[in-house]
C-alpha positions in Angstrom: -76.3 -1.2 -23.1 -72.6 -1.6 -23.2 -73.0 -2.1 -26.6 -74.6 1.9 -27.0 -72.2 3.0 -25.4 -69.2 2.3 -26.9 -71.0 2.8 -30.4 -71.9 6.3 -29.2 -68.5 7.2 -28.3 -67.2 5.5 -31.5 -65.2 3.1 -30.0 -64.6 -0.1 -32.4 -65.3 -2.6 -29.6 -63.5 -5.4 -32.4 -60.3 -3.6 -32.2 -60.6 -3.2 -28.6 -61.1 -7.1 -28.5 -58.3 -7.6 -30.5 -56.3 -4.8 -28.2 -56.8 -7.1 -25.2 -56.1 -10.2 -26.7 -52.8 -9.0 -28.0 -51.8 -7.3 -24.8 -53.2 -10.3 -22.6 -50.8 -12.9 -25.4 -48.1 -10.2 -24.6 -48.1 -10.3 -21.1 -48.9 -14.1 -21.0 -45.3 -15.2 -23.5 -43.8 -12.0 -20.9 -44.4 -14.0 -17.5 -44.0 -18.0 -19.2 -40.3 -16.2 -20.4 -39.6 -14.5 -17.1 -40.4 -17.9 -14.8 -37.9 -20.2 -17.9 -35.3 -18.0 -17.2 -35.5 -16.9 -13.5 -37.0 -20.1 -11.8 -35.3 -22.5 -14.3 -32.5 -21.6 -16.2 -30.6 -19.2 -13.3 -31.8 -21.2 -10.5 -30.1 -24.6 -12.8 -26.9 -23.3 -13.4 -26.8 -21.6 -9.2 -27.4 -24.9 -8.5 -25.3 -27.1 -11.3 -22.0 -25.1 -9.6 -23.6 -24.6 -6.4 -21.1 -26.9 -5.4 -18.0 -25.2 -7.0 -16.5 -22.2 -5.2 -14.5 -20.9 -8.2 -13.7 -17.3 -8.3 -15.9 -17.3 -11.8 -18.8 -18.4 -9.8 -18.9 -16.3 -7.0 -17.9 -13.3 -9.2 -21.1 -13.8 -11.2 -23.7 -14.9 -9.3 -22.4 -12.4 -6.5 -23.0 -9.5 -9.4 -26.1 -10.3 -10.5 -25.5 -11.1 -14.2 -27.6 -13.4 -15.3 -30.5 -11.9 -13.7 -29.4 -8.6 -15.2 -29.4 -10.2 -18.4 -32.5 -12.5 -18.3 -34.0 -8.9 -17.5 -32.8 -7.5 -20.8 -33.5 -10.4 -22.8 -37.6 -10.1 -21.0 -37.5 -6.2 -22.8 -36.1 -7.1 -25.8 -39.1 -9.8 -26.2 -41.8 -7.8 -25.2 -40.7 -5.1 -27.9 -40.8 -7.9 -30.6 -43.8 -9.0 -29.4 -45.1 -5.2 -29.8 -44.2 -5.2 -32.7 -46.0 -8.5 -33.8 -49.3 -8.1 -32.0 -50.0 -4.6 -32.3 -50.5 -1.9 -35.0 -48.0 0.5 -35.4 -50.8 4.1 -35.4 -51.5 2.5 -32.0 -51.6 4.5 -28.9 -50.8 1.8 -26.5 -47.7 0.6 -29.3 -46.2 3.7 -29.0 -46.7 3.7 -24.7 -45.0 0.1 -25.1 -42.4 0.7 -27.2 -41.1 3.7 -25.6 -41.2 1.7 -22.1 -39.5 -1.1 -23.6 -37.0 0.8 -25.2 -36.3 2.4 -21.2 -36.2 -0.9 -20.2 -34.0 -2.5 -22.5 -31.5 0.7 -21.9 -31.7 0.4 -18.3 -31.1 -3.2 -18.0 -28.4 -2.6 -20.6 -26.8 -0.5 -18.0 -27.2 -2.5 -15.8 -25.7 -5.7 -17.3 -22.5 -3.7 -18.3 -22.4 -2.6 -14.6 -22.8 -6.2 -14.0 -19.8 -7.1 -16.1 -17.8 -4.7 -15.0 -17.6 -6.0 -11.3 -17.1 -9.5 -12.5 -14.3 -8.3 -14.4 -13.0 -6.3 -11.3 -13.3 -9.3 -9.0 -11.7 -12.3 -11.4 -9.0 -9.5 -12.2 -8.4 -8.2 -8.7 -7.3 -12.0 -7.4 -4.9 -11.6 -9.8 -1.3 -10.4 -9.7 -1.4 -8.3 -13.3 -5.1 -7.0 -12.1 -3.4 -6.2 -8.7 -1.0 -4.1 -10.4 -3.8 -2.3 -12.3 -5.9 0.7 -10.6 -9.2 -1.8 -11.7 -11.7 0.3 -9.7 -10.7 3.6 -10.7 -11.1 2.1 -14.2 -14.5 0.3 -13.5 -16.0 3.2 -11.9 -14.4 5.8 -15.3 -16.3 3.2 -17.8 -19.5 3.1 -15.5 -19.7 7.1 -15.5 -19.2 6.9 -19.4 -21.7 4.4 -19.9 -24.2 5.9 -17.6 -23.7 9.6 -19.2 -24.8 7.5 -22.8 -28.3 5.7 -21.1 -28.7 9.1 -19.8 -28.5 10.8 -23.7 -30.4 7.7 -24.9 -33.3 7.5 -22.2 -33.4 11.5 -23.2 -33.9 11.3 -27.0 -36.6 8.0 -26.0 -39.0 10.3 -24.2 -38.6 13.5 -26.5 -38.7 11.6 -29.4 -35.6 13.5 -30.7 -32.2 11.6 -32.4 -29.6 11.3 -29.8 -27.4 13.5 -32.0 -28.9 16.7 -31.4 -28.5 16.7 -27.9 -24.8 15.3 -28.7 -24.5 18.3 -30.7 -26.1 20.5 -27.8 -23.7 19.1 -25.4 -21.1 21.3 -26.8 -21.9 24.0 -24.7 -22.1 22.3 -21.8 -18.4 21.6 -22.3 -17.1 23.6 -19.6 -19.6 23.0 -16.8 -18.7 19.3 -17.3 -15.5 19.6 -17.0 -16.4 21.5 -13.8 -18.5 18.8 -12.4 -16.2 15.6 -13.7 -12.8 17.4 -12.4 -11.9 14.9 -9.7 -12.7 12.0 -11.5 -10.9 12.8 -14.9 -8.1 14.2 -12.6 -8.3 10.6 -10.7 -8.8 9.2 -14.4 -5.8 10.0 -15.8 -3.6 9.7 -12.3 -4.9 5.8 -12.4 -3.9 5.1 -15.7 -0.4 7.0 -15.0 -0.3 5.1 -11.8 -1.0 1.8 -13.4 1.4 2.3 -16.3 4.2 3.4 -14.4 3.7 0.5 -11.6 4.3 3.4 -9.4 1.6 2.1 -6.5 -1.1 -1.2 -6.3 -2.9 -2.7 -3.8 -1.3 -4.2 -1.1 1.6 -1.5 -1.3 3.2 0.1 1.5 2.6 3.7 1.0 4.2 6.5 3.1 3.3 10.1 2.6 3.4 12.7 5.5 1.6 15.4 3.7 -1.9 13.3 4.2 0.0 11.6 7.4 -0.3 8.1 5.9 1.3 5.4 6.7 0.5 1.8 6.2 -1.1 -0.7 3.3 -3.0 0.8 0.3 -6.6 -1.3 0.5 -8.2 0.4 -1.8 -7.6 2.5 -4.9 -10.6 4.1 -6.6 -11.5 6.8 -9.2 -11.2 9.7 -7.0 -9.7 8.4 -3.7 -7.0 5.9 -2.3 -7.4 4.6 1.1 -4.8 3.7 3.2 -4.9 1.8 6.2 -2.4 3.0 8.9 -0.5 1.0 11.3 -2.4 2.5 14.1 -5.5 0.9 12.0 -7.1 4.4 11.0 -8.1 4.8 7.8 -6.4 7.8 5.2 -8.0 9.1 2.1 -5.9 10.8 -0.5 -7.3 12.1 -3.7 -5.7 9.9 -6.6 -4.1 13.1 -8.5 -2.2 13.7 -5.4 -0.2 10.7 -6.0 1.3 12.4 -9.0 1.4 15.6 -8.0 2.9 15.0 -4.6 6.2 12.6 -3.7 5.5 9.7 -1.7 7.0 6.2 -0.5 6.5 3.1 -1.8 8.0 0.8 0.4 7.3 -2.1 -2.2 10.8 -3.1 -3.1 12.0 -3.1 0.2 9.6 -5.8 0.7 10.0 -7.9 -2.6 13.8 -7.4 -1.9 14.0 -9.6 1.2 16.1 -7.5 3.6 15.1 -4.2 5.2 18.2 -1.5 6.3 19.2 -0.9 9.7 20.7 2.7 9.7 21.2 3.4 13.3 24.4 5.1 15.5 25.8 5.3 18.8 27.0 8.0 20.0 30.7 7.6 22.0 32.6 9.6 24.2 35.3 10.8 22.9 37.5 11.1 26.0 37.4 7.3 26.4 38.9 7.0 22.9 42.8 6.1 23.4 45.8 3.1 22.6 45.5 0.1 23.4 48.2 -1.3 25.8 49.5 -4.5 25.4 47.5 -6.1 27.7 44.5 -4.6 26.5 45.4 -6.4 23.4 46.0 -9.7 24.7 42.7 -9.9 26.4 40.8 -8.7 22.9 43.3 -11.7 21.3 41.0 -13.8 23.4 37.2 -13.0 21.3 36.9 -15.7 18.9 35.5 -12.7 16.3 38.6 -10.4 16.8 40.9 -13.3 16.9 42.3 -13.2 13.1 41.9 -9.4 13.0 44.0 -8.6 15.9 46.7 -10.8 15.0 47.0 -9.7 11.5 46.8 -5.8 12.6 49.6 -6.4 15.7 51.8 -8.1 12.7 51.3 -5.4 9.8 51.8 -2.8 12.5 54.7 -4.3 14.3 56.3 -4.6 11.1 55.4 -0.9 9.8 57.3 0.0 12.8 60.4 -1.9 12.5 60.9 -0.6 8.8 60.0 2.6 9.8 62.7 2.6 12.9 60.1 4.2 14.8 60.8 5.6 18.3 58.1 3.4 20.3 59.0 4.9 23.9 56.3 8.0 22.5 53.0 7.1 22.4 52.8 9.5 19.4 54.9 7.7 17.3 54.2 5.6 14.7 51.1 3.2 14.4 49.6 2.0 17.3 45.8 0.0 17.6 43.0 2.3 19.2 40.4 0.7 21.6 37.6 2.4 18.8 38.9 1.0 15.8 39.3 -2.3 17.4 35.8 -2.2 18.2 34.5 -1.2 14.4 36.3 -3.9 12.9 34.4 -6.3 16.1 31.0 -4.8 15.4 31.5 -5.2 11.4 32.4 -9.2 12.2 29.5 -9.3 14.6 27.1 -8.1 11.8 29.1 -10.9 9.6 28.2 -13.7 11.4 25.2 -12.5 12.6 21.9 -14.8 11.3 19.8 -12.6 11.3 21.5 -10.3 8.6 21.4 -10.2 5.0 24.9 -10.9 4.0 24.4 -10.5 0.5 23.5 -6.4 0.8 25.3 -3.3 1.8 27.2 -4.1 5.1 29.6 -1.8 6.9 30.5 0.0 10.4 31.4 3.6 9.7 32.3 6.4 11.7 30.3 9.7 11.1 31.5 13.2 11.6 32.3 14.1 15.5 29.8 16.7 17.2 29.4 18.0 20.4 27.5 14.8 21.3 30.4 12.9 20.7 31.3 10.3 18.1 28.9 8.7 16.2 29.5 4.7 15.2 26.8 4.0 12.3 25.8 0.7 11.6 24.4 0.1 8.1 23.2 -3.1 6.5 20.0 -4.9 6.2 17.9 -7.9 8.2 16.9 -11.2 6.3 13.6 -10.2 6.7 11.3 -7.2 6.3 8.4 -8.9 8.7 7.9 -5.3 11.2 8.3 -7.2 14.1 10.6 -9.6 13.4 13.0 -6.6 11.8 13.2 -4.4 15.5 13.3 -7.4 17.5 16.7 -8.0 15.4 17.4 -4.2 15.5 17.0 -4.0 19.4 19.2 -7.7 20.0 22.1 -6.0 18.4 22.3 -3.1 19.8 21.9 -4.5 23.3 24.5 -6.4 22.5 26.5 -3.6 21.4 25.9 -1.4 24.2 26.8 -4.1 26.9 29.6 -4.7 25.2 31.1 -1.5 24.9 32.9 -1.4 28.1 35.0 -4.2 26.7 36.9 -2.3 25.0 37.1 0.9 27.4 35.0 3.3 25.6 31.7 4.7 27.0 28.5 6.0 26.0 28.1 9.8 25.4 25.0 11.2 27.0 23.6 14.3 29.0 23.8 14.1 32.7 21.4 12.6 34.2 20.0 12.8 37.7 21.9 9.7 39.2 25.4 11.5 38.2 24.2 15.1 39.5 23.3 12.8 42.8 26.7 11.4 42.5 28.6 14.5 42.6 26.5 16.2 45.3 27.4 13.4 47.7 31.2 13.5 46.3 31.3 17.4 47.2 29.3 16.8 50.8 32.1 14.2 51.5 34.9 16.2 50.7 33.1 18.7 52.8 33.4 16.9 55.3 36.6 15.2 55.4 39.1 17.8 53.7 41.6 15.9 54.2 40.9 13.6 51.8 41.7 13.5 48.4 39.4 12.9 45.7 40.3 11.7 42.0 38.6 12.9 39.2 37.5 9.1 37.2 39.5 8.4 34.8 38.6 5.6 32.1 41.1 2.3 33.1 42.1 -0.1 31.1 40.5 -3.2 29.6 41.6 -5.3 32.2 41.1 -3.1 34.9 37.3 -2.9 33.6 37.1 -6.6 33.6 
């Protein structure tokens, strides 16, 4: 009956034997190949270094390669096989070949995608890879390879060489450039980036147009991301890195100090001689010691060959309570441990305002740990502050409501008792303050 059938649909039931038996030989070598690779050789070599936590190891198994590729090799076998077992006027030869030939592209893809990250990862614990935008450059060679198994799978299912539609995708020029803009702009800002060691991983990155501040964690085809200090994250599109200034505060860090640039602000009334007792008690600082000694002598000296008139203050060279305590504050940064005494180091005096007088401390701390670097920058200028009064000069700042209380119960004294007199404060002298 079966027999009838197929003769009266003239269907040769010998090549349709020989149809089955070359598929079911097909699909039979397929799955003996697939369980040798997947349940022998990967599942061997995961477990041979199972043991080993190398970078290489992790890398690849993490990525998938070996399956990828045991995948590709399965395609590439099957197509043989095709090739061996089955006629090539065939319908069912051309439905298999043009499915393995997908399949081998795919997994193709899929194994360069494959290498790719394993390349990324062994490079990226690296400190040349670190200095390299690796994932704008991954992601760049993924879109390249993907836009080829896209032409290829094409020309596979239309039966058409891949270059005619090359030659079609002329055309097509501009709206590509359209769609692709970020990441060729990102492209070509990586590689700038990279080239220039301008900006890595791990980098400190300021820039206050995209109000990032902090470590760059991640630097991609399109984006970088920047975690902040406050721990939010900030996304700035790659090309803005050229296009835009920012801060790298990289070799601040590889430099081993990071500058203190800070003033005080004096009043300027409290600026005057020093008396001779006033110079006798700074004799007594250990720091001030050689300086004061070596300035009384130079200037005593001046004066004598000079024939100056000492019985006006005006005359000749005297020491001033602010100068003496610049020349204290630039030993106390000298023989401070905390400061980097192989970098810029000076006490300078800035131009005079309204404010008052601003003293400017510049050098740099021996270390460039954040907290460790204002713990150091707060010590000395408490230090500095409390020990201003030393030398009779104050701190210039806007009244506050303790001195407007302090002259309203000045004025309801005198008030009261009008026979009293009351003096204006007047700054003393050192040992007066002491």
């Amino acid at each position: 009956m079966i027999t009838e059938w197929f003769n009266a649909h003239q269907i040769d039931v010998q090549r349709l034997i020989d149809l089955g038996e070359a598929l079911g030989l097909i699909a039979a070598i397929s799955i003996v190949i697939h369980l040798v690779l997947h349940r022998g050789v990967i599942l061997w070599l995961n477990r041979f270094t199972g043991h080993s936590e190398t970078r290489w190891h992790q890398a690849v198994f993490g990525k998938k390669l070996f399956s990828r590729f045991a995948l590709l090799i399965q395609g590439i076998v099957i197509a043989i096989q095709a090739q061996l077992w089955l006629s090539d006027d065939s319908a069912v030869y051309e439905i298999l070949q043009t499915f393995t030939s997908l399949w081998i592209v795919l997994y193709s893809l899929l194994t360069l995608y494959a290498v790719l990250g394993v390349i990324e990862v062994l490079l990226g614990r690296t400190q040349a890879g670190r200095n390299m935008p690796l994932r704008g450059i991954s992601q760049s060679l993924k879109i390249i390879f993907f836009v080829v198994a896209a032409l290829l799978s094409t020309s596979i299912l239309i039966g058409k060489s891949p270059v005619i539609l090359l030659s079609g995708l002329g055309a097509m020029t501009a709206i590509i450039m359209l769609v692709f803009k970020d990441p060729i702009l990102g492209l070509v800002a990586g590689i700038q980036l990279s080239a220039n060691k301008m900006l890595s991983v791990g980098d400190w990155l300021e820039m206050p147009k995209y109000g990032a501040d902090g470590d760059v964690i991640d630097i991609s085809l399109t984006t970088v991301k920047v975690q902040n200090w406050d721990k939010t994250i900030t996304t700035i599109p790659t090309y803005a890195l050229i296009s835009d200034s920012f801060k790298n505060w990289k070799g601040m860090q590889q430099s081993g100090g990071r500058r203190i640039k800070r003033s005080m602000l004096i009043d300027a009334t409290s600026v005057s001689f020093l008396s001779e007792s006033d110079i006798r008690y700074l004799q007594k600082a250990q720091l001030l010691e050689p300086y004061m000694k070596g300035k009384v002598e130079e200037i005593s000296k001046y004066n004598a060959q000079s024939q100056t008139d000492l019985a006006c203050r005006i005359n000749g060279r005297r020491l001033t309570n602010l100068g003496s305590f610049r020349a204290y504050l630039e030993r106390y940064l000298r023989h401070h441990p905390h400061i980097h005494q192989q970098m810029t180091l000076m006490v300078r005096q800035l131009p005079p305002t309204h404010d008052g007088i601003a003293l400017e401390l510049y050098c740099f701390t021996n270390t460039t740990i954040w907290v460790e670097y204002e713990r150091i920058q707060s010590d000395i200028f408490d230090h500095l502050f409390a020990v201003l009064p030393e030398f009779g000069l104050r701190v210039s700042q806007a009244p506050t409501g303790h001195d407007f209380r302090e002259w309203r119960s000045a004025a309801q004294s005198q008030v009261q008792n009008p026979e009293a007199v009351t003096n204006e404060y007047k700054p003393s002298g050192l040992m007066n303050i002491n």
